[in-house]
NUMI-378396 format. One record per residue (C-alpha): residue in one letter; x, y, z; residue number from 1. Coordinates in steps of 0.05 Angstrom, whole numbers, plus 5000, padded with zeros to 4 digits. Layout:
<nodes>
<node residu="a" east="X" north="Y" up="Z" num="NUM"/>
...
</nodes>
This chain:
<nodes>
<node residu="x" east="5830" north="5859" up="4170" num="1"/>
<node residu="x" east="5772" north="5892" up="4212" num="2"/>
<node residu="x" east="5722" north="5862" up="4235" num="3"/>
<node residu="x" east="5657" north="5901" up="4218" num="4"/>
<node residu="x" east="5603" north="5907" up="4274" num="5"/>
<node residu="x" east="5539" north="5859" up="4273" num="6"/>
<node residu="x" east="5479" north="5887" up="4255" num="7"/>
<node residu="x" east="5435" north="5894" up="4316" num="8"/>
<node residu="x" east="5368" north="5877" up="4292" num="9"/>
<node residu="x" east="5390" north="5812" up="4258" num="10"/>
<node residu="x" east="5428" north="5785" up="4319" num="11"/>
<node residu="x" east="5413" north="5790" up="4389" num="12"/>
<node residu="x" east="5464" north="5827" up="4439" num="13"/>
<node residu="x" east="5520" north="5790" up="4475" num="14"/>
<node residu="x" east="5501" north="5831" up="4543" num="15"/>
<node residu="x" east="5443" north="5797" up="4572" num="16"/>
<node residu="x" east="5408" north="5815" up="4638" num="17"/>
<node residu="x" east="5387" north="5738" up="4666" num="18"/>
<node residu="x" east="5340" north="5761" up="4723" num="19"/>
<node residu="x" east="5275" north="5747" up="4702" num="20"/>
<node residu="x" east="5296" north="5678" up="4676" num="21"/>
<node residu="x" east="5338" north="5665" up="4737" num="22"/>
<node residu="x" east="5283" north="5687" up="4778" num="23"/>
<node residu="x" east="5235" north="5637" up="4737" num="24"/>
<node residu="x" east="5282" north="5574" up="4744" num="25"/>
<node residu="x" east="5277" north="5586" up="4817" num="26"/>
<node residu="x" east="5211" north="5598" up="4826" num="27"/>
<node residu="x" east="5204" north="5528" up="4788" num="28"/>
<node residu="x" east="5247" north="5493" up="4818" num="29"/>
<node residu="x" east="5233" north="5503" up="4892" num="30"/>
<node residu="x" east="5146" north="5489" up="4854" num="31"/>
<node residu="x" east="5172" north="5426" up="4838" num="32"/>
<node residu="x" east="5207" north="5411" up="4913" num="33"/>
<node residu="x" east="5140" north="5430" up="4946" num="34"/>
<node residu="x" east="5099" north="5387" up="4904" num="35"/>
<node residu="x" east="5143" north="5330" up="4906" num="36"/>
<node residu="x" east="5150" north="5331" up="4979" num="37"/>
<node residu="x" east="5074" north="5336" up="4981" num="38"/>
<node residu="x" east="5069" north="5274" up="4941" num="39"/>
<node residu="x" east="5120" north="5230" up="4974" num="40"/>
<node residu="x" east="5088" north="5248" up="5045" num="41"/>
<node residu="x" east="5020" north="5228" up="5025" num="42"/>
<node residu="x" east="5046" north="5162" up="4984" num="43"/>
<node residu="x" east="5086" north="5143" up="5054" num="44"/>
<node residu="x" east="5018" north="5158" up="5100" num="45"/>
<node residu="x" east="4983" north="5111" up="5048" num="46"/>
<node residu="x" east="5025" north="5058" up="5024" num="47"/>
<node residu="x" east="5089" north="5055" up="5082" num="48"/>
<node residu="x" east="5048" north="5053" up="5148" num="49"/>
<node residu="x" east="5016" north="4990" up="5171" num="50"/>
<node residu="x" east="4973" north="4991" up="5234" num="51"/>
<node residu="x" east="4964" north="4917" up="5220" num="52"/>
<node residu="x" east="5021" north="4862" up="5189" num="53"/>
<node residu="x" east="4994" north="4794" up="5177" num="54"/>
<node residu="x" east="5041" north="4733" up="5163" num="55"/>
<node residu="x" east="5008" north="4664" up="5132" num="56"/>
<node residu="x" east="5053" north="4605" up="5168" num="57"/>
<node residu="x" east="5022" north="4552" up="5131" num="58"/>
<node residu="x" east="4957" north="4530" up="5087" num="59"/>
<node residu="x" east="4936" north="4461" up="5079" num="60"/>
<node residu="x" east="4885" north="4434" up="5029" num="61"/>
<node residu="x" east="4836" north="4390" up="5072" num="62"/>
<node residu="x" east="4794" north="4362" up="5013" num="63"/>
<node residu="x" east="4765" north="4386" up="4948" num="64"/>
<node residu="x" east="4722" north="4443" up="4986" num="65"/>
<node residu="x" east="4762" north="4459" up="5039" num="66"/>
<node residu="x" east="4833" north="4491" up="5054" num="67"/>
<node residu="x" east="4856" north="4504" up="5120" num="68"/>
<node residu="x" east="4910" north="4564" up="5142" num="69"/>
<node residu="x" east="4954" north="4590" up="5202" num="70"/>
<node residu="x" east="4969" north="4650" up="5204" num="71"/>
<node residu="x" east="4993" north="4710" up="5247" num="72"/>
<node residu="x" east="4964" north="4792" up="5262" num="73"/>
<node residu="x" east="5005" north="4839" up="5281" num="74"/>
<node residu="x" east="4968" north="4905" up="5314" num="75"/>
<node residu="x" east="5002" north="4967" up="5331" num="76"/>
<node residu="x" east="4956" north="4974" up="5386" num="77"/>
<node residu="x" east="4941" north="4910" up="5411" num="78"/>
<node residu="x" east="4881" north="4937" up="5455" num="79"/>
<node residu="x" east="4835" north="4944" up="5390" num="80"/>
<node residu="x" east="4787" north="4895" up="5359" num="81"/>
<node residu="x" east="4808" north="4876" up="5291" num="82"/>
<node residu="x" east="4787" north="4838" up="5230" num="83"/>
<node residu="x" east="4819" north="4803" up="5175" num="84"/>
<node residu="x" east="4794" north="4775" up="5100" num="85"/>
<node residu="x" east="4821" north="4707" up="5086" num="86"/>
<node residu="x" east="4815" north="4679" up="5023" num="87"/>
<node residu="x" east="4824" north="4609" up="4987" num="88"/>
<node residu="x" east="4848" north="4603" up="4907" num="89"/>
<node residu="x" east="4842" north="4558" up="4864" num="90"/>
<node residu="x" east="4907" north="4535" up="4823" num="91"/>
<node residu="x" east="4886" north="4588" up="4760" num="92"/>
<node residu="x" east="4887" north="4638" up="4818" num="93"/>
<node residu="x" east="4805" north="4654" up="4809" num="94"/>
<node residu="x" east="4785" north="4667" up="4886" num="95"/>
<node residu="x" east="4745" north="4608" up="4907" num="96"/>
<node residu="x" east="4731" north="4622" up="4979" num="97"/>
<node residu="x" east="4728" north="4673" up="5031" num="98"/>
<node residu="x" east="4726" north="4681" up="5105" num="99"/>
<node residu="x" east="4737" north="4742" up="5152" num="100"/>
<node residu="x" east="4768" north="4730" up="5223" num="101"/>
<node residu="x" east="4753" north="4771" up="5285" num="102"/>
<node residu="x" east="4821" north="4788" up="5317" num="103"/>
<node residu="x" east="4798" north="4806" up="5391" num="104"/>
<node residu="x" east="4840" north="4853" up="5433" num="105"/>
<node residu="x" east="4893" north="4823" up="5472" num="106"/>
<node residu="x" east="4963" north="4834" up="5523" num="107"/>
<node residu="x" east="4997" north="4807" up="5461" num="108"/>
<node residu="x" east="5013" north="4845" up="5398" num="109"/>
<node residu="x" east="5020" north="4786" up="5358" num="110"/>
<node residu="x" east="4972" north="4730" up="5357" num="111"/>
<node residu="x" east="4967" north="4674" up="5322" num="112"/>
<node residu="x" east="4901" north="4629" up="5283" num="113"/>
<node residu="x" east="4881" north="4576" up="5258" num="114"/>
<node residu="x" east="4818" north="4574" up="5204" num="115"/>
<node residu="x" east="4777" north="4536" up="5148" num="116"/>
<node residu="x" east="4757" north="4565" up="5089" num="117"/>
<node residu="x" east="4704" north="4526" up="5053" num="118"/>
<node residu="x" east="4715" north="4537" up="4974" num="119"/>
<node residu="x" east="4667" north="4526" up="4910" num="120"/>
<node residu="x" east="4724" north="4495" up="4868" num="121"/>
<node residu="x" east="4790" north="4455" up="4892" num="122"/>
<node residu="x" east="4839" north="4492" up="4926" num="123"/>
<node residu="x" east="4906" north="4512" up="4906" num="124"/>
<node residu="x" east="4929" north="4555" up="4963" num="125"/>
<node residu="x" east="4900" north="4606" up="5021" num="126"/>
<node residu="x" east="4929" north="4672" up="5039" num="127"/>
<node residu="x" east="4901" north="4730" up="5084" num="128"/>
<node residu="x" east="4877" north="4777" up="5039" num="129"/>
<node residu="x" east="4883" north="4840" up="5086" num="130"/>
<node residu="x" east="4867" north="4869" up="5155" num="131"/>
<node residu="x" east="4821" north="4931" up="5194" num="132"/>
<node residu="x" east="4809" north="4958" up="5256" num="133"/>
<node residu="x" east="4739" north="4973" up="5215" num="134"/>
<node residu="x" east="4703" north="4909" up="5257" num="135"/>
<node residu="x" east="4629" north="4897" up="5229" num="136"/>
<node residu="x" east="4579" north="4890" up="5284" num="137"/>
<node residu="x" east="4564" north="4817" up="5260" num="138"/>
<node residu="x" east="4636" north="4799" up="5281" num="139"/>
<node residu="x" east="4627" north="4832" up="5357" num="140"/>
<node residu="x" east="4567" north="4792" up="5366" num="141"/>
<node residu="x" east="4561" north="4741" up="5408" num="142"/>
</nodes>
């Protein structure tokens, strides 16, 4: 039995040339490497690096207005002025209180502090909300 040939408008032809896609997937691809590498260098500049690591040691509620905390700062460069946000919740986890902490420069890259909070509901627990180098001039002053 012979086979008969397949009709060439119906079918398309077993001999390819793949450049231009090949070319395309390529071109994609190494798109998608660029971009990517774009995004994961600006997600490690923003979210990885720390100039500042705080630690909270311990919190203790004081009374019905007042919880007190220890905690620790961690600079990079210890010769900067600093400041960090401390804040008191109460046991819903509303924020109930806030203080901000001038972290002077020092020899020492960690330091370590003691503070009150003074709260408008009972406490449930302190933590330090976050740290700058961004010092307001009401801080500074003496």
């Amino acid at each position: 039995m012979m086979s008969k040939p397949l009709p060439q408008d119906r079918y398309p032809s077993t001999t390819r040339t793949g450049s231009p896609r090949k070319w395309m997937v390529w071109a994609l691809t190494a798109l998608v490497i660029v971009v990517g590498g774009g995004i994961a260098y600006y997600a490690y500049g923003k979210f990885a690096v720390k100039e500042i690591e705080t630690e909270t040691i311990s919190f203790d509620i004081a009374n019905d207005s007042t919880v007190k905390i220890r905690f620790t700062v961690t600079r990079d460069d210890s010769s900067r002025d600093a400041m960090c946000i401390v804040r008191a919740r109460s046991k819903d986890g509303s924020e109930t209180g806030r203080r901000e902490v001038y972290v002077p420069s020092s020899e020492h890259q960690t330091l370590e502090f003691n503070t009150e909070v003074k709260t408008s509901q009972p406490p449930g627990m302190a933590d330090v909300y976050g740290c700058s180098f961004d010092v307001p001039e009401y801080l500074t002053k003496s």
